[in-house]
C-alpha positions as a printed NumPy array, in Angstrom:
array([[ 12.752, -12.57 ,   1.722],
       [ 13.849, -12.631,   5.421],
       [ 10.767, -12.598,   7.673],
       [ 12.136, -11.863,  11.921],
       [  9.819, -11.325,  14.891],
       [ 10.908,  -8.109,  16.043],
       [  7.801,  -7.588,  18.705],
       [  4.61 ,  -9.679,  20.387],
       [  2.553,  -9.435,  22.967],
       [  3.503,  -9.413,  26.733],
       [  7.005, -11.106,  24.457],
       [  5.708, -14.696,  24.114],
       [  7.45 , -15.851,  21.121],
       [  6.065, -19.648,  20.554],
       [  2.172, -20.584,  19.39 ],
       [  1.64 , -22.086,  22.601],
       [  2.265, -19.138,  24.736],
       [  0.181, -17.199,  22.373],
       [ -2.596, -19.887,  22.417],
       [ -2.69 , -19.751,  25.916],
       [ -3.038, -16.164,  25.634],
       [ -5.816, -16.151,  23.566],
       [ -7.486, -18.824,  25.864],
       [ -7.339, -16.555,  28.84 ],
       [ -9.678, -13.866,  26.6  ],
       [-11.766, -16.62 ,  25.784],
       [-12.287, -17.4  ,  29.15 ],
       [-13.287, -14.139,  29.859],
       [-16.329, -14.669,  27.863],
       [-17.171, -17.492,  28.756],
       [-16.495, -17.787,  32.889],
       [-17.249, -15.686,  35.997],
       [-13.999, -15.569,  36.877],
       [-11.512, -12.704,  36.992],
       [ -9.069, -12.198,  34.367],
       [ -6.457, -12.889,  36.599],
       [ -7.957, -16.062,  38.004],
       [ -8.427, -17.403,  34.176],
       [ -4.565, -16.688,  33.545],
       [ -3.507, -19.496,  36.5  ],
       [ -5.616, -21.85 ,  34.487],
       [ -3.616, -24.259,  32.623],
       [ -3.669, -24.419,  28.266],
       [ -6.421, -27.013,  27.44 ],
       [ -6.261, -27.343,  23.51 ],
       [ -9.74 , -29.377,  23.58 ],
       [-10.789, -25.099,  24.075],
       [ -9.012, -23.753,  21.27 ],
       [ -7.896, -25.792,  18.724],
       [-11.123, -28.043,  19.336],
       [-13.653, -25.962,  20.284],
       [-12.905, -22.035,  19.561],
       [-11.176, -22.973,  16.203],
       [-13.953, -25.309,  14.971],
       [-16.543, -23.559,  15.865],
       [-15.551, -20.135,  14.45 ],
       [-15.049, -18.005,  17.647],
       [-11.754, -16.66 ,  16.006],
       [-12.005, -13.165,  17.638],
       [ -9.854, -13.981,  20.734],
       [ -6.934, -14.706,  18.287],
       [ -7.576, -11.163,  17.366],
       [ -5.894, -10.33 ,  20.832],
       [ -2.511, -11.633,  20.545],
       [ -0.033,  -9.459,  17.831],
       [  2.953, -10.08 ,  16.227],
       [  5.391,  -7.546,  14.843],
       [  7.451,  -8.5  ,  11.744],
       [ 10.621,  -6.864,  10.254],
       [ 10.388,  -7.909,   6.375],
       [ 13.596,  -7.471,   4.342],
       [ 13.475,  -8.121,   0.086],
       [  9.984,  -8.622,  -0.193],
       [  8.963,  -7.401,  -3.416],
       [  6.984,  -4.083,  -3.462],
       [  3.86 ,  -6.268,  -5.07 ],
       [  4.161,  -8.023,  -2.129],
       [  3.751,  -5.15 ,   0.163],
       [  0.738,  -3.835,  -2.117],
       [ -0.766,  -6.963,  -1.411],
       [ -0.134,  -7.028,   2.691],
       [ -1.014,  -3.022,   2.744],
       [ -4.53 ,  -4.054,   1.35 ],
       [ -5.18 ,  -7.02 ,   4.286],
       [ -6.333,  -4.988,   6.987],
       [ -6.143,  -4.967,  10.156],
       [ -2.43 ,  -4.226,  10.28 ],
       [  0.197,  -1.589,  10.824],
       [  2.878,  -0.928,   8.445],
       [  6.281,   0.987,   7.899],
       [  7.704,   0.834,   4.503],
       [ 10.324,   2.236,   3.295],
       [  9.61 ,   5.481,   1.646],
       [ 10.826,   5.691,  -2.512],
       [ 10.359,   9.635,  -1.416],
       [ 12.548,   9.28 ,   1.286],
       [ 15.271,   7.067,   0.267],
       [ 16.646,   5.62 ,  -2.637],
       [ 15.867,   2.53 ,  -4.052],
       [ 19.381,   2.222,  -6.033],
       [ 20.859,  -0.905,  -4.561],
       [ 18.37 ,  -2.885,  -4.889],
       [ 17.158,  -2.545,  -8.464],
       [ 17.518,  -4.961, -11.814],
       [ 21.006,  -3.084, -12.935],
       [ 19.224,  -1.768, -16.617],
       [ 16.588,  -0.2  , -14.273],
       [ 19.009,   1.236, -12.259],
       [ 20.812,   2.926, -15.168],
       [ 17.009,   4.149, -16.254],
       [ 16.859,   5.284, -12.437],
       [ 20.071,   7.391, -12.3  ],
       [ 19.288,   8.804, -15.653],
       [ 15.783,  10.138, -14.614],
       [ 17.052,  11.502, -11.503],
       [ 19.004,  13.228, -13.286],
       [ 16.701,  14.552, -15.516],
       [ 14.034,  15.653, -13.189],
       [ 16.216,  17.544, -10.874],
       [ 17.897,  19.474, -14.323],
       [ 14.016,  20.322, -14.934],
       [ 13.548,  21.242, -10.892],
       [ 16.785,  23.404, -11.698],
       [ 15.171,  25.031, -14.743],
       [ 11.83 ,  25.529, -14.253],
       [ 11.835,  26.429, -10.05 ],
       [ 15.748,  28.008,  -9.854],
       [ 16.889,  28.448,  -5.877],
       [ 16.719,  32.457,  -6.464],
       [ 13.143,  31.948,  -6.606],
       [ 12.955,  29.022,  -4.207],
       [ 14.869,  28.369,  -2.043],
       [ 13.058,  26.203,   0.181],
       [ 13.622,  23.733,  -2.836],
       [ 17.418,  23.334,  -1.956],
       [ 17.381,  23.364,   1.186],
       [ 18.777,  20.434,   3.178],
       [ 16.688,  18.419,   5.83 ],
       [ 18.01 ,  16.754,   8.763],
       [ 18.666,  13.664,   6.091],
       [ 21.014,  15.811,   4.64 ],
       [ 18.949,  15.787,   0.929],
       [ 16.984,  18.271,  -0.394],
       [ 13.249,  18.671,  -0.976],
       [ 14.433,  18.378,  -5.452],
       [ 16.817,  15.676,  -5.256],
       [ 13.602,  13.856,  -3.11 ],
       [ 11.17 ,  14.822,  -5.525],
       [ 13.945,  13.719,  -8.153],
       [ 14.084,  10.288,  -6.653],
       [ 10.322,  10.147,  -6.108],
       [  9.378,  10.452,  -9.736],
       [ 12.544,   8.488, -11.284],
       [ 10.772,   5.338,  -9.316],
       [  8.338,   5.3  , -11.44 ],
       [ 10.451,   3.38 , -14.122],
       [ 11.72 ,   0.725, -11.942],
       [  9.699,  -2.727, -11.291],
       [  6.886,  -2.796,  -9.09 ],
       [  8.37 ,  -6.332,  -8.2  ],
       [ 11.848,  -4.617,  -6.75 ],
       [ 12.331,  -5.507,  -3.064],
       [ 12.021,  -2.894,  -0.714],
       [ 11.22 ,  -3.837,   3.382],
       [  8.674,  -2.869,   5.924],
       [  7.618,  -3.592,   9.544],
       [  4.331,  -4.938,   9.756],
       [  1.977,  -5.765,  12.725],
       [ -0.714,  -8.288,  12.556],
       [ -3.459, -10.381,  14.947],
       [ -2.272, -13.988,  15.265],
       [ -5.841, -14.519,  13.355],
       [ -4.938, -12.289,  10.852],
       [ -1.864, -13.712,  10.096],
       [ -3.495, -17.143,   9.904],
       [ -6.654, -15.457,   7.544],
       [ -3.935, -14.254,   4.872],
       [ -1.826, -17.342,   4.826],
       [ -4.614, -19.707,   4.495],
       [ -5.264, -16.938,   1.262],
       [ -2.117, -17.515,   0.232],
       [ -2.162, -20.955,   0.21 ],
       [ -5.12 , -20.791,  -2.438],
       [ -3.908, -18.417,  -4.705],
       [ -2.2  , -20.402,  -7.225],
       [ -5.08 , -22.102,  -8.068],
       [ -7.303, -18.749,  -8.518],
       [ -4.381, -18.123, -11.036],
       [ -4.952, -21.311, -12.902],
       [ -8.665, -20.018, -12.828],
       [ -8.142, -16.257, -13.676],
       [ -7.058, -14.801, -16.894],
       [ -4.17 , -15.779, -19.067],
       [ -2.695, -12.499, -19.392],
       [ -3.039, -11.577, -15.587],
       [ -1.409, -14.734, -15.163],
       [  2.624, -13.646, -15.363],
       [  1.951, -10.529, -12.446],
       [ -0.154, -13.367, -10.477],
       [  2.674, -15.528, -10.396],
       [  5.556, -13.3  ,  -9.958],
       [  3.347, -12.151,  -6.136],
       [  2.656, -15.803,  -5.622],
       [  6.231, -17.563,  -6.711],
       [  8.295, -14.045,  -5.354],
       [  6.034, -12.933,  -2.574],
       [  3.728, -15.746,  -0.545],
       [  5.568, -18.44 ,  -1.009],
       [  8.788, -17.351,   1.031],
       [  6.292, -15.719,   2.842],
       [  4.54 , -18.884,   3.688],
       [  7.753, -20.767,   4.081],
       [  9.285, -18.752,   6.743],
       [  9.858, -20.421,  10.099],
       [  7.809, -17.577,  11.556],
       [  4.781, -17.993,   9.85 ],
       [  5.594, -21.228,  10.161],
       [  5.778, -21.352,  13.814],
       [  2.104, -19.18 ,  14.552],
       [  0.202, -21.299,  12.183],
       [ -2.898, -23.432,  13.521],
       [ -4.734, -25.438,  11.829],
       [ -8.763, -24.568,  11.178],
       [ -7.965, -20.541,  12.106],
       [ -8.485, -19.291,   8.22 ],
       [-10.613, -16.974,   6.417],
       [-13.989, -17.276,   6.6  ],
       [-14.537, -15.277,   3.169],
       [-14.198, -16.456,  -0.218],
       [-13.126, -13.535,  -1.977],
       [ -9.357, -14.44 ,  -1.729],
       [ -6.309, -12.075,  -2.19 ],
       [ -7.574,  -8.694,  -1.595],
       [ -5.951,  -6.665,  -4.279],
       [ -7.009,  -8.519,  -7.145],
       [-11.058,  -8.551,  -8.029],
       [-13.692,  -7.676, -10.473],
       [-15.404,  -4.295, -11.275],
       [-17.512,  -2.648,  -9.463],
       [-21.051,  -0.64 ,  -9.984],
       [-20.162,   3.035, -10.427],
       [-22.242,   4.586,  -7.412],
       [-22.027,   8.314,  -5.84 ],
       [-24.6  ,   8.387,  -2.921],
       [-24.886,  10.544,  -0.138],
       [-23.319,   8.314,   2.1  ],
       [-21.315,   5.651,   0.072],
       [-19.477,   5.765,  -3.279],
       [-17.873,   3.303,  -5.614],
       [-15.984,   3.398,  -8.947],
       [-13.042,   2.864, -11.128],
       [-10.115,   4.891, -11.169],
       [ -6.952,   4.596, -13.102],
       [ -3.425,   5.381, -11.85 ],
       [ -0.004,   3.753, -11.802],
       [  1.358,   1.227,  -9.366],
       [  2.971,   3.827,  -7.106],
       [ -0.335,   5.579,  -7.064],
       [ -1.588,   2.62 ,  -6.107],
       [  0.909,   1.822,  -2.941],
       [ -0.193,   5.17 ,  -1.938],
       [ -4.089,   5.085,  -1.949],
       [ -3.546,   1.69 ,   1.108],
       [ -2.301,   3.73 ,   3.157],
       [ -6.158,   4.785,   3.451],
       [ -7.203,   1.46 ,   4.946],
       [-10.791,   2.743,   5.515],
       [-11.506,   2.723,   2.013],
       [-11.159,  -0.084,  -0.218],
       [ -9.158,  -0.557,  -3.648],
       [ -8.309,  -3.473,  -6.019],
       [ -7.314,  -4.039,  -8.816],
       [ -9.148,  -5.361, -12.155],
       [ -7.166,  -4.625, -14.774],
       [ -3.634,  -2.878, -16.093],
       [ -1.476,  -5.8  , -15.134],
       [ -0.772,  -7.444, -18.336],
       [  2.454,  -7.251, -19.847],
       [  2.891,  -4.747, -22.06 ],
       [  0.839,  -1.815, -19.912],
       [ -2.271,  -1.921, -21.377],
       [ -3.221,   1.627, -19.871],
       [  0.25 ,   3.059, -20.574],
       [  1.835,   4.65 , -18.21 ],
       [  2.228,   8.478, -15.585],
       [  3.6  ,  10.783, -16.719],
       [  4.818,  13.16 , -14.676],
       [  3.688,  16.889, -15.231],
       [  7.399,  18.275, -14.914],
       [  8.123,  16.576, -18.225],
       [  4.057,  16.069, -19.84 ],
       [  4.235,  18.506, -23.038],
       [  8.014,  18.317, -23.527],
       [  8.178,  16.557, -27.208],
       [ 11.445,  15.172, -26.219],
       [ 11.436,  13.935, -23.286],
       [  8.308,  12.924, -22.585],
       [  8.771,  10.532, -25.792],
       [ 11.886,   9.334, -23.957],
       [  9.869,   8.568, -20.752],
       [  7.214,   6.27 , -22.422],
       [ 10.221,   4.801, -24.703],
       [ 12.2  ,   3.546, -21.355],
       [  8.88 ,   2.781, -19.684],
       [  7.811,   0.482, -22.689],
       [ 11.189,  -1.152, -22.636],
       [ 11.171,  -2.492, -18.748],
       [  7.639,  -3.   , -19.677],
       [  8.5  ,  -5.834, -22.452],
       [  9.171,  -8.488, -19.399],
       [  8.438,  -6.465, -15.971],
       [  5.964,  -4.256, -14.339],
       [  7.459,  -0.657, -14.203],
       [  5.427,   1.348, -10.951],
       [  4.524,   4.071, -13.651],
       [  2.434,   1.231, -15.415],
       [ -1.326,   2.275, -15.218],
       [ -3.56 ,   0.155, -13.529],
       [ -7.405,  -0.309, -13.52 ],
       [ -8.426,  -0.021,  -9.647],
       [-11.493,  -0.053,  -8.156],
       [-12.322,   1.784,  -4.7  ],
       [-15.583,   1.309,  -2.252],
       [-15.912,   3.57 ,   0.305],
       [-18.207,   5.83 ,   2.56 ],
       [-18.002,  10.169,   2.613],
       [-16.4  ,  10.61 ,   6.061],
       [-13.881,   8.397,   5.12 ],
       [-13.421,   9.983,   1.889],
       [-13.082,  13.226,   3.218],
       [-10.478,  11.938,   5.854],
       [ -8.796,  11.378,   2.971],
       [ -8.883,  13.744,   1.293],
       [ -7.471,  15.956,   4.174],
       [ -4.636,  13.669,   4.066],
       [ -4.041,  13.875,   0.622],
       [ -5.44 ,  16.774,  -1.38 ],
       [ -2.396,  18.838,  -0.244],
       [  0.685,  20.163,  -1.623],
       [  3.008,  17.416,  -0.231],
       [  1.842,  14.238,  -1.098],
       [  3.394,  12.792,  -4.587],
       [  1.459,  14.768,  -7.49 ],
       [ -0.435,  12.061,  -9.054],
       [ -2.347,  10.922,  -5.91 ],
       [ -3.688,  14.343,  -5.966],
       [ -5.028,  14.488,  -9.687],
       [ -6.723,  11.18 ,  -8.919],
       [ -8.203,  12.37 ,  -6.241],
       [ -9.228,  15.659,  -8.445],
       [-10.771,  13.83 , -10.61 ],
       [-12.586,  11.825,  -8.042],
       [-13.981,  14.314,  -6.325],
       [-14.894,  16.356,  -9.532],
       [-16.989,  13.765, -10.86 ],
       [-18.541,  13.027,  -7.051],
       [-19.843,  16.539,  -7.007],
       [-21.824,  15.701, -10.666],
       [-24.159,  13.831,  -8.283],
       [-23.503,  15.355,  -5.026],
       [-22.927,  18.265,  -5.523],
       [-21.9  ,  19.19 ,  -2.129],
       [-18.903,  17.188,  -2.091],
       [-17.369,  19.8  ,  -4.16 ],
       [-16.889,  21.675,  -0.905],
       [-14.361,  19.193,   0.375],
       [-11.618,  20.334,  -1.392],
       [ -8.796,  21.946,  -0.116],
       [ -5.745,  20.877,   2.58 ],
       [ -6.038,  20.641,   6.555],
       [ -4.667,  23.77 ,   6.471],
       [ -6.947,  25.444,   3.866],
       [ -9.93 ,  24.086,   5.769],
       [ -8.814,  25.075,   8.983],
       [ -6.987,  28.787,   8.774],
       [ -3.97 ,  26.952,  10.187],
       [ -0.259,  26.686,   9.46 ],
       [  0.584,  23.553,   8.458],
       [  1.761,  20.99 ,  10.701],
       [  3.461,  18.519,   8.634],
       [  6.31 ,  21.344,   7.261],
       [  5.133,  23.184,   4.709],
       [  4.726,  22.631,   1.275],
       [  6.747,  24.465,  -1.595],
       [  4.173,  26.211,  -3.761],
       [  1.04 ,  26.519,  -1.112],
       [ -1.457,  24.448,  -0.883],
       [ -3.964,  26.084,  -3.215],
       [ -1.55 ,  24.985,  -5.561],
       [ -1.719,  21.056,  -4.638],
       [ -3.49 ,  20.217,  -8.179],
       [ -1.331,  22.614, -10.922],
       [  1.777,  22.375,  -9.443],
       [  3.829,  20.295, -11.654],
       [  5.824,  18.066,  -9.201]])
């Protein structure tokens, strides 16, 4: 993994400058003087490592931010900084882009041979007489099928194949998840045995070059860590199954790329308690395009359950559990329960929302698009089939 500071605040690029950063906030709280006045002050680390650090006043670290470019960090690993919030993130899009170069070479034969499948089925089942708006090119030069091609042939390639990101953090927050880090091999010891080969593969693959990296390196301090003890976000237990008028919690199943999708919510709060075993205990997605075909959807879970043997596939189902409150939710679900977001994310959220409405049943009103909602045109393009079809359509 290669881990460069692409961006920080005001450009200080050492700990001290961003210590004496955070001092001059600190100072702000704690003297009359102008903000200003408090920057001509010299760096006294008796204040923050001593006092501000030890004492647990780690907000002010909150005000200094780093921007990192991360290059062949395994996509687990990116699940796991995507559910550490506060942040900002930019990661490459499987929709977007391919993901060819960079895959286990048996996967990528499995990749190029699904690609080719689903757009054969695009072909078949939605031919450019009927629409066009299928085959036409963007400004990328692809087409919406060959995307949606790409997007579901993903699903058979490891969740642990490296992808990269830009990702902006607090100097606190990038001391709260390392000091997480740091612990998590022992949780493992601790955890289950057959969660333990996923565990290691984020800790050995993932936080260690992550913790190793003259970066982090350089921005750690000593005494700024978390100050809860439930460890690596994206791995915990179950959760009551609650749907109040205000709040709502559960457990939902869907695949690893599901998964990667449902962060980019960062109001609402997933993680995961089971699924990750070798093997795919939950099996796996299937996508619609191909569910019902004898043939091929036989073939799917055949070359799932071979990368599944010694690696995660991203179509492997996984037990997640989400926490969250109804205007959140229905943020959400503006976002999402639409005709452009990948299908499966939508059927979750179907089912989600169908069960919510068992005991509220008013939440059954908030389905339907932006644009549904709001007798507008669409603003993010267009969809293909309209977004009253977001939940049938079949890819």
């Amino acid at each position: 993994m290669k881990i460069q500071l692409v961006g920080s605040t005001e450009g200080i690029r050492d700990r001290g400058g961003a210590l004496k950063y955070c001092q001059d906030f600190a100072r702000v709280c704690y003297s009359e003087k102008s903000f200003s006045d408090v920057k001509d002050e010299p760096y006294k680390p008796n204040l923050v490592e001593g006092r501000l650090v030890k004492t647990g006043h780690h907000s002010v670290f909150d005000q200094f931010n780093l921007s990192l470019s991360l290059e062949g960090l395994p996509k687990a690993m990116a699940m796991v900084l995507n559910n550490e919030p506060p942040y900002a993130t930019s990661e490459k899009s499987a929709r977007y882009t391919t993901m060819r170069d960079d895959m286990e070479e048996r996967q990528g034969v499995l990749y190029d041979k699904w690609q080719n499948i689903f757009r054969a089925e695009i072909s078949r089942k939605f031919p450019e007489s009927k629409f066009p708006s299928l085959y036409k090119k963007g400004s990328d030069g692809k087409t919406t099928e060959q995307k949606l091609a790409q997007e579901n042939a993903r699903y058979v390639t490891s969740v642990f194949t490296p992808t990269k990101m830009g990702y902006t953090l607090s100097l606190r927050q990038l001391n709260v998840i390392a000091s997480e880090f740091e612990k998590f091999e022992e949780s493992i010891r601790d955890g289950l045995l057959i969660q333990r080969a996923f565990k290691q593969r984020v800790f050995m693959e993932g936080m260690t070059p992550f913790l190793n990296s003259d970066i982090v390196k350089e921005f750690r301090i000593k005494g700024l860590e978390s100050k809860s003890r439930t460890g690596v976000k994206l791995f915990g237990k179950e959760v009551e199954k609650y749907f109040g008028e205000d709040v709502y919690s559960t457990q939902l199943q869907m695949s690893f790329a599901c998964l990667a999708q449902n962060h980019r919510h960062r109001t609402i709060h997933n993680h995961i308690v089971g699924g990750i075993e070798l093997g795919a205990t939950y099996g796996f997605f299937v996508p619609p395009i191909i569910k019902g075909d004898s043939g091929l959807e036989r073939s799917w879970i055949a070359d799932l359950d071979s990368v599944a043997e010694n690696d995660f596939p991203q179509g492997q189902i996984v037990n997640v559990a989400e926490r969250g409150n109804r205007e959140d939710l229905e943020m959400k679900l503006r976002e999402r329960y639409c005709g452009l977001p990948q299908k499966e994310i939508v059927q979750v959220l179907d089912g989600l929302l169908g069960e919510y409405s068992k005991y509220v049943p008013k939440m059954g009103e908030l389905r339907g698009a932006t644009c549904l909602v709001e007798k507008t045109d669409c603003k993010k393009g267009g969809c293909t089939f309209g977004p009253e079809k977001a939940v049938s359509r079949l890819i």
